[in-house]
Structure formats: structure tokens, C-alpha cells
ZADO-1210 file (C-alpha; in nm, 4 decimals, padded with zeros to 6 digits):
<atoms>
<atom x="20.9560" y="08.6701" z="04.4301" code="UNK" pos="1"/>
<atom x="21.2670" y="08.7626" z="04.2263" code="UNK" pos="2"/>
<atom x="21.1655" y="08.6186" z="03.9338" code="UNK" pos="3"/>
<atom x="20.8182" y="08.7311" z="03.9134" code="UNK" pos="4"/>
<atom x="20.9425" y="09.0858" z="03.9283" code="UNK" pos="5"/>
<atom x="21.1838" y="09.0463" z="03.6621" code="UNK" pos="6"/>
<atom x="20.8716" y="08.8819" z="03.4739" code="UNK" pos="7"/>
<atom x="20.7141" y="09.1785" z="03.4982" code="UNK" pos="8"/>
<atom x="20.4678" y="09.1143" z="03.7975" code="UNK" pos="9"/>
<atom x="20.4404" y="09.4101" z="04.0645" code="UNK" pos="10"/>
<atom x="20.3214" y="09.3984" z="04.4115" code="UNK" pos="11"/>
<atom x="20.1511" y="09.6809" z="04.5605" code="UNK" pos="12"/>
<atom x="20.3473" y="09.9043" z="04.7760" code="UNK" pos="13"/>
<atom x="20.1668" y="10.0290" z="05.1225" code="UNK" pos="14"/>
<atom x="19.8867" y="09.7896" z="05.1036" code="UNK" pos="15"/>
<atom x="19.8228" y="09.4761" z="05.3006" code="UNK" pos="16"/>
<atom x="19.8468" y="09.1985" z="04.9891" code="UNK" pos="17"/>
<atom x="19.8293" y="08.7715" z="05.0054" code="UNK" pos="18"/>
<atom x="19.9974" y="08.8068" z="04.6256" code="UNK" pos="19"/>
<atom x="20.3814" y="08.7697" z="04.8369" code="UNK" pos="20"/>
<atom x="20.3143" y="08.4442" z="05.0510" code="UNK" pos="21"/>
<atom x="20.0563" y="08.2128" z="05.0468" code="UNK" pos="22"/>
<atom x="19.9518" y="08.1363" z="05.3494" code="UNK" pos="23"/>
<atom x="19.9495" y="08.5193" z="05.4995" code="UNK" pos="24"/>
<atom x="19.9325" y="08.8311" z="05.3759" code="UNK" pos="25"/>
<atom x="20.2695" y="09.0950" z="05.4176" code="UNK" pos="26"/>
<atom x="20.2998" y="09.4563" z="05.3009" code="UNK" pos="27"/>
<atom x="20.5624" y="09.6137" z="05.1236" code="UNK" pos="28"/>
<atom x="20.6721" y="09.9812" z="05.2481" code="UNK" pos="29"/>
<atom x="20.9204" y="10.2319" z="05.1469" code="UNK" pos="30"/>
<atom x="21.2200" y="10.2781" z="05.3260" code="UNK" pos="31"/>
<atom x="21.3329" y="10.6086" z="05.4566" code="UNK" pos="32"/>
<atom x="21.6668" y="10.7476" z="05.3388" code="UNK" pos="33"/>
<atom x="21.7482" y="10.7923" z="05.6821" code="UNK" pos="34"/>
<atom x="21.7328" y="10.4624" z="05.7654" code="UNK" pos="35"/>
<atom x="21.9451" y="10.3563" z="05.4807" code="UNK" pos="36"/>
<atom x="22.3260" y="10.3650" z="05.6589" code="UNK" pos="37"/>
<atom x="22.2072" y="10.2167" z="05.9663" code="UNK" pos="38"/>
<atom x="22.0247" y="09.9092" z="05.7910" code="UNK" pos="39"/>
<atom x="22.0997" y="09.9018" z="05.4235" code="UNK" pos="40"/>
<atom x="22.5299" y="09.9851" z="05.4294" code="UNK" pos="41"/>
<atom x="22.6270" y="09.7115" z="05.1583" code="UNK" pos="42"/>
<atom x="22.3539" y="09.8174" z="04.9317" code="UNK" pos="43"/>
<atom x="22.4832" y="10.1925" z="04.9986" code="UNK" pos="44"/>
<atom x="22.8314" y="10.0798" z="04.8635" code="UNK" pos="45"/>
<atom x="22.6444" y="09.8500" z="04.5376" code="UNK" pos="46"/>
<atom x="22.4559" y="10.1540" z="04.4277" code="UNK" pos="47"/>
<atom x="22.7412" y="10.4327" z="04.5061" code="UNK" pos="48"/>
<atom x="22.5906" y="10.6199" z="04.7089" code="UNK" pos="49"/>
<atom x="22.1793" y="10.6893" z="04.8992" code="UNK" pos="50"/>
<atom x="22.0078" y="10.7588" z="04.5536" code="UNK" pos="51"/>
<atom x="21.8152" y="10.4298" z="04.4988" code="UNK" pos="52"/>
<atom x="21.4631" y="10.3187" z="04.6078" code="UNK" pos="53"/>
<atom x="21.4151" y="10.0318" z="04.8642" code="UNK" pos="54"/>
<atom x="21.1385" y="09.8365" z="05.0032" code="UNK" pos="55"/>
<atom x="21.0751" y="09.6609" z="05.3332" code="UNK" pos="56"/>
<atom x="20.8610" y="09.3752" z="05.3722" code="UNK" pos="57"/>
<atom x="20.6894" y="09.2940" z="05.6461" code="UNK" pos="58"/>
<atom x="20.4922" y="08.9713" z="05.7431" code="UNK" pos="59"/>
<atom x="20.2869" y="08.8738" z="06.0713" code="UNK" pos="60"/>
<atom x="20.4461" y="08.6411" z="06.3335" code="UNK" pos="61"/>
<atom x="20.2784" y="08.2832" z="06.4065" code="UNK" pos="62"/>
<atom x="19.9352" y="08.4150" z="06.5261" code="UNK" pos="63"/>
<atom x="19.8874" y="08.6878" z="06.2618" code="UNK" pos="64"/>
<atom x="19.9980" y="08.9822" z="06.4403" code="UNK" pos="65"/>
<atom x="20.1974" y="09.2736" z="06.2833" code="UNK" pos="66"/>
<atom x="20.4689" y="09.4556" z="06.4487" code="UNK" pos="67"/>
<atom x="20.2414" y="09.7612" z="06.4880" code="UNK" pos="68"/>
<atom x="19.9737" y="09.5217" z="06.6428" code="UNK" pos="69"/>
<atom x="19.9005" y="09.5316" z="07.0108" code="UNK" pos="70"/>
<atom x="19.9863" y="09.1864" z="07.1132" code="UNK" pos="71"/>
<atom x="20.2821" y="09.1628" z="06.9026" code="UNK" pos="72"/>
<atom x="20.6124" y="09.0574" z="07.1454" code="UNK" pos="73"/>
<atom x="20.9234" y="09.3302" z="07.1627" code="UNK" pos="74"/>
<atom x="21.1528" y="09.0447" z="06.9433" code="UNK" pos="75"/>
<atom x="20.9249" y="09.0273" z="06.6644" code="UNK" pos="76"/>
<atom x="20.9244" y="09.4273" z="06.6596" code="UNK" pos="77"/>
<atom x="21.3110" y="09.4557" z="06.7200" code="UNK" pos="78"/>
<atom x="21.3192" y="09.1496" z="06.4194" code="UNK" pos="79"/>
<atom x="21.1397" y="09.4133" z="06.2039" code="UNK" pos="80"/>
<atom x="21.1757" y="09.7502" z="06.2964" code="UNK" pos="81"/>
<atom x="20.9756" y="10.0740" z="06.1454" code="UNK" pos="82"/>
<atom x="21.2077" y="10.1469" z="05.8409" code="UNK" pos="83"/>
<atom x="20.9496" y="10.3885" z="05.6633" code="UNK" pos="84"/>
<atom x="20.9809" y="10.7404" z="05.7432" code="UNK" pos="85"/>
<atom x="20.6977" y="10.7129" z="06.0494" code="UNK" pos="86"/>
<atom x="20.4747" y="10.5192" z="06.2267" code="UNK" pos="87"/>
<atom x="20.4893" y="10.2203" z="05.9419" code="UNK" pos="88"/>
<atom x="20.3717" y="10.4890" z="05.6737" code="UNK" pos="89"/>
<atom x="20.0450" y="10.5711" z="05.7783" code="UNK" pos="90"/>
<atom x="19.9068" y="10.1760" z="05.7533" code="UNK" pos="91"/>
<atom x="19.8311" y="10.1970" z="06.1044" code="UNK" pos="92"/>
<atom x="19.5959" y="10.4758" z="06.0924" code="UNK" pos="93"/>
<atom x="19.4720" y="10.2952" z="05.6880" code="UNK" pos="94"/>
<atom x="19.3647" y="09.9981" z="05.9428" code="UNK" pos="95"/>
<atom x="19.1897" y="10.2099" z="06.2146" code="UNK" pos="96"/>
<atom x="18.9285" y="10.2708" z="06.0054" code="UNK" pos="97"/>
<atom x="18.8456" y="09.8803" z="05.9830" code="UNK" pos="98"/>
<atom x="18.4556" y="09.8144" z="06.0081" code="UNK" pos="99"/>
<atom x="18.4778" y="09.4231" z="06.0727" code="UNK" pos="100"/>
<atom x="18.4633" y="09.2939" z="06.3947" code="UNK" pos="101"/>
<atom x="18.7083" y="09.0463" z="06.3078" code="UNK" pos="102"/>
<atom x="19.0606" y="09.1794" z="06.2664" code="UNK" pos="103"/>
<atom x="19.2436" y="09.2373" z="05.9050" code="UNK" pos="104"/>
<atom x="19.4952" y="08.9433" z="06.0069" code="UNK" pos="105"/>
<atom x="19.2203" y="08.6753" z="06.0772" code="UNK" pos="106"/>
<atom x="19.2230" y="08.3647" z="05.9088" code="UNK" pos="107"/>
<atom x="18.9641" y="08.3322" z="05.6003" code="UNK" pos="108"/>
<atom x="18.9243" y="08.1486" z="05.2965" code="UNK" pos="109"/>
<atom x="18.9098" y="08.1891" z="04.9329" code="UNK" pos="110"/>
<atom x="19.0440" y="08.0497" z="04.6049" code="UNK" pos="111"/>
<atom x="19.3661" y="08.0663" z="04.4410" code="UNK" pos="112"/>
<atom x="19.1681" y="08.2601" z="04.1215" code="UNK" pos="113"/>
<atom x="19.0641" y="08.5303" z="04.3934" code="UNK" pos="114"/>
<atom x="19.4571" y="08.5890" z="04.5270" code="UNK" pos="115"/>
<atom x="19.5892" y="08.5864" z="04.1992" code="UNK" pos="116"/>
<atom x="19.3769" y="08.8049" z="04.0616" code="UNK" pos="117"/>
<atom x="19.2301" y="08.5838" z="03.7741" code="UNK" pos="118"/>
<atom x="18.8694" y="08.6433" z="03.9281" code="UNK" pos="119"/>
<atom x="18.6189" y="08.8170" z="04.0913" code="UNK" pos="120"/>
<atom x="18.4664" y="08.7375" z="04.4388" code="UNK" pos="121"/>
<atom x="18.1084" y="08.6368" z="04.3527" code="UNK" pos="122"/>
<atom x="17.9766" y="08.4885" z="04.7135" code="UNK" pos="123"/>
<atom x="18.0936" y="08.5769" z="05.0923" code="UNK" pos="124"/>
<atom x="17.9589" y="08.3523" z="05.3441" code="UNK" pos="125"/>
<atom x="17.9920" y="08.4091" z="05.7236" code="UNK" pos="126"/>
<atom x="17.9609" y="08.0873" z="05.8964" code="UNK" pos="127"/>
<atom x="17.6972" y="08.0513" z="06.2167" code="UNK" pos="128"/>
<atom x="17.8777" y="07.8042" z="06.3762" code="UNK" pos="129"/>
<atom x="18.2152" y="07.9232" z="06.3838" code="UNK" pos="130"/>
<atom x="18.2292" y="08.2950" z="06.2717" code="UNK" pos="131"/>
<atom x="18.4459" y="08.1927" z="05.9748" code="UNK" pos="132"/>
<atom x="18.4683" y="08.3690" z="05.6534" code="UNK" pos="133"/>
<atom x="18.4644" y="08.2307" z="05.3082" code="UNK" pos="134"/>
<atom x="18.5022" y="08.4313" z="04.9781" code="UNK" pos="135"/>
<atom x="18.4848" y="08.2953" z="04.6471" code="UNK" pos="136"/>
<atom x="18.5001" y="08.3314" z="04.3168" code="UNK" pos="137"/>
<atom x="18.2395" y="08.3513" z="03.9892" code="UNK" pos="138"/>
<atom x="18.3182" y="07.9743" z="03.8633" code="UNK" pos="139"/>
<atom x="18.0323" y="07.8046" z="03.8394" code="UNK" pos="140"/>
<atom x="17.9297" y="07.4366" z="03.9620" code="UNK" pos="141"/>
<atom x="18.0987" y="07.2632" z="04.2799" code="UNK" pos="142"/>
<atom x="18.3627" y="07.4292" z="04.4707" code="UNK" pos="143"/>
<atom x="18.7096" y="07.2328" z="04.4659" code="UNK" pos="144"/>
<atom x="18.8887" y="07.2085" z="04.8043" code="UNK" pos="145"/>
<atom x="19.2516" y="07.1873" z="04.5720" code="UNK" pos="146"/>
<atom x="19.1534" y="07.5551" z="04.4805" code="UNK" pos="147"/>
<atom x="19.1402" y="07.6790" z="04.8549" code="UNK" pos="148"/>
<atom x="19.3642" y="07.9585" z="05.0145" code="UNK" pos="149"/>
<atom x="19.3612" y="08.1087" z="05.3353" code="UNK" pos="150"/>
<atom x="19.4839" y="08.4419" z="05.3386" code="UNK" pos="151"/>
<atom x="19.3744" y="08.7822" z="05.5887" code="UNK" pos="152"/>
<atom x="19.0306" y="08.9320" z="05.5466" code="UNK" pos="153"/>
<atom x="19.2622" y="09.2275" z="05.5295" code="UNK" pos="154"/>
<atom x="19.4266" y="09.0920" z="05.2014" code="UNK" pos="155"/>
<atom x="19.0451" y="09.0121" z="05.1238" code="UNK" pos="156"/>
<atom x="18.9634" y="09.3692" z="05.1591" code="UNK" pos="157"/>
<atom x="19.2837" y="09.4659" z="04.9749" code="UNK" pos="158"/>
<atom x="19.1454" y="09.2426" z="04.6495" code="UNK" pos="159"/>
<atom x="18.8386" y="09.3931" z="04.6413" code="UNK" pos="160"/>
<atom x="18.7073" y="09.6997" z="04.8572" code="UNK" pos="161"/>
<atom x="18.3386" y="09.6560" z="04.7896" code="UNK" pos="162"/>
<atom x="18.4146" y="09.3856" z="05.0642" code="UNK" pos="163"/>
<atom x="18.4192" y="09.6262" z="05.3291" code="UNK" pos="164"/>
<atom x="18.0237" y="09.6908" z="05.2372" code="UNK" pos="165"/>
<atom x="17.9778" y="09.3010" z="05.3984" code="UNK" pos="166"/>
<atom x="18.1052" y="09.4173" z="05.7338" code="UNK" pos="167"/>
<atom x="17.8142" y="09.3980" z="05.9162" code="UNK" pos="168"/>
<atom x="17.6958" y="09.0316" z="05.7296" code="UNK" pos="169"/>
<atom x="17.5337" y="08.8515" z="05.9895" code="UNK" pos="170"/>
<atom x="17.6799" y="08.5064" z="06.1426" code="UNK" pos="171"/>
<atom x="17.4821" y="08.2475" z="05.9436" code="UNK" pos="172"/>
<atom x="17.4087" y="08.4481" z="05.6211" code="UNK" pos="173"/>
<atom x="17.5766" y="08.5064" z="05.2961" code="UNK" pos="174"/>
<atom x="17.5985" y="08.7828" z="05.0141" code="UNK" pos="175"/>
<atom x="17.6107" y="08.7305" z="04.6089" code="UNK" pos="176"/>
<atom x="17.6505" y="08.9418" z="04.3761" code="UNK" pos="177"/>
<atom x="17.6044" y="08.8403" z="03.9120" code="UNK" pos="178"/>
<atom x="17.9333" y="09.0477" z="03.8150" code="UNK" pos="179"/>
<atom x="18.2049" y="09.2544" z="03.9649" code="UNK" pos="180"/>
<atom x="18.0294" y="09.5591" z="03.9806" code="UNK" pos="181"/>
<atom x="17.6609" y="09.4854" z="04.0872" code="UNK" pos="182"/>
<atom x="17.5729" y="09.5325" z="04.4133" code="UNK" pos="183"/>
<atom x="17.5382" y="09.2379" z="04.7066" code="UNK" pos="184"/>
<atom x="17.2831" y="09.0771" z="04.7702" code="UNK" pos="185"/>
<atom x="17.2052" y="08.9256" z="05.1445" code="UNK" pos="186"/>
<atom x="17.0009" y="08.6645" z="05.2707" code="UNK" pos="187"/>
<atom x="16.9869" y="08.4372" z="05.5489" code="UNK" pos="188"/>
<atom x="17.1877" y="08.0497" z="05.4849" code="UNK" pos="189"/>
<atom x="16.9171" y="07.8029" z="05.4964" code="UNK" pos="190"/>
</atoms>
């Protein structure tokens, strides 16, 4: 990570992103100032004094969960306690107003193109036969397993909100759109 920032890259800050790890998706959040003695002492000395900007990042244990999850256990929230100035900066309440039935940390796949950034999600397919999600990208011809990630639908969503129109995709259909900005297009998987 530290040498993609000083390359230049930047992560986004408050949103749910598979750009950190690759095989889950974390979120960066400010830090308080008033957390900053209690946690961050040392870095309190390096900079002189409170007047420098810090980030927290947080990841999901083992089975995807969050510390602000229901489910999550009372070490993985003491591991990575609420550092932002309340209630994990308002990402709680961002999530609340998820419209999949599956949950942001669940398991889907995609291509490497799609997490990086280096293209668009051209066809979503929702499997019958086991609920799974797949998402990927405008290349043309067959689909190379190499290429496969498996990141959050929440780090989906995160990519590329129109996603959050495909909520309600049926189990056993799929949705295509011909560029990044045309609307889906549903039908039934043969």
C-alpha cells in the first residue's frame, strides 16, 4: 500500500473499496483528534504536536463481518475500535439503506479489470442454483478464470452504483448493458 500512495494512487476515504486487499474489501475512515493521544502517541511526538490527518483501516474478520456488524465477536471490535468521531462515520447508517438481500460483505465474483478500475461491468449474473453473484467486465470472447476476483457486493456497489438498480435480479437471470452508461437489460438465463 505504501508504495502505491507514494506512486500517486489514492484510495477512497469512507467508502467500502476491494482496491486495499484482494480478497475482501476494507474502508478507510478518518480518525478523530480525540482519539489521537489515546491510540496514535508516537505519531503525536513524529509530527510535534495533534495537527496532522490520519486514517484507520478497517477490514472484516474470517466470515466477512465488520466490527459494526451484528454477529461480529467483542475481540474483533476491541481489535478495532471506532476511532472516527462517531458511530464509524456515518457508514453504518450509508449501509442501512442496502436494497440486496444479500449483505454488502458477501462473497461475489468479478475480474481483476473491474477492481482495478481498468473496466466497466458489462454483465451481472445471479446464479439459480446457488444465489451467487458474478460481475464482469466489457472484454469480449471467453471469460478467463486467471482474471477472477472475489471481492464484497458492497465493494461491487462501491465500483459502480448503477449496480444497486440489479437488486431485485431474479435467481437464475442476468442483466447486460453495451457501455457504461446505458441502461440494463434483464432476461431470464436459458
Amino acid at each position: 500500500m505504501y508504495h502505491e500512495l507514494d506512486a500517486g494512487r489514492r484510495f477512497p476515504i469512507g467508502e467500502l473499496t476491494g482496491a486495499i486487499f484482494e480478497n475482501c474489501a476494507a474502508v478507510l475512515l478518518p480518525i478523530s483528534p480525540q482519539q489521537y493521544r489515546p491510540h496514535l502517541g508516537w505519531s503525536g511526538w513524529f509530527y510535534g504536536g495533534d495537527d496532522f490527518r490520519c486514517l484507520q483501516l478497517v477490514f472484516p474478520d474470517s466470515s466477512g463481518r465488520f466490527p459494526w456488524s451484528s454477529g461480529s465477536s467483542e475481540s474483533f471490535r476491541a481489535a478495532q475500535p471506532d476511532l472516527t468521531a462517531g458511530n464509524w462515520s456515518g457508514l453504518h447508517e450509508r449501509l442501512a439503506a442496502w436494497r440486496f438481500s444479500d449483505p454488502p460483505n458477501v462473497a461475489v465474483i468479478t475480474t481483476r479489470k473491474v477492481v482495478s478500475g481498468d473496466d466497466w461491468i458489462a454483465f451481472v449474473s445471479h446464479a439459480v442454483d446457488d444465489g451467487g453473484w458474478q460481475f464482469l467486465n466489457s472484454e469480449s470472447g471467453p471469460w478467463n478464470a486467471a482474471d477472477a476476483s472475489v471481492v464484497g457486493l458492497g465493494t461491487i456497489v462501491q465500483l459502480d452504483a448503477s449496480i444497486m438498480e440489479l437488486a431485485d435480479l431474479p435467481l437464475g437471470w442476468h442483466a447486460w448493458r453495451d457501455s457504461r452508461g446505458s441502461p440494463w437489460r434483464r432476461a431470464k438465463t436459458a
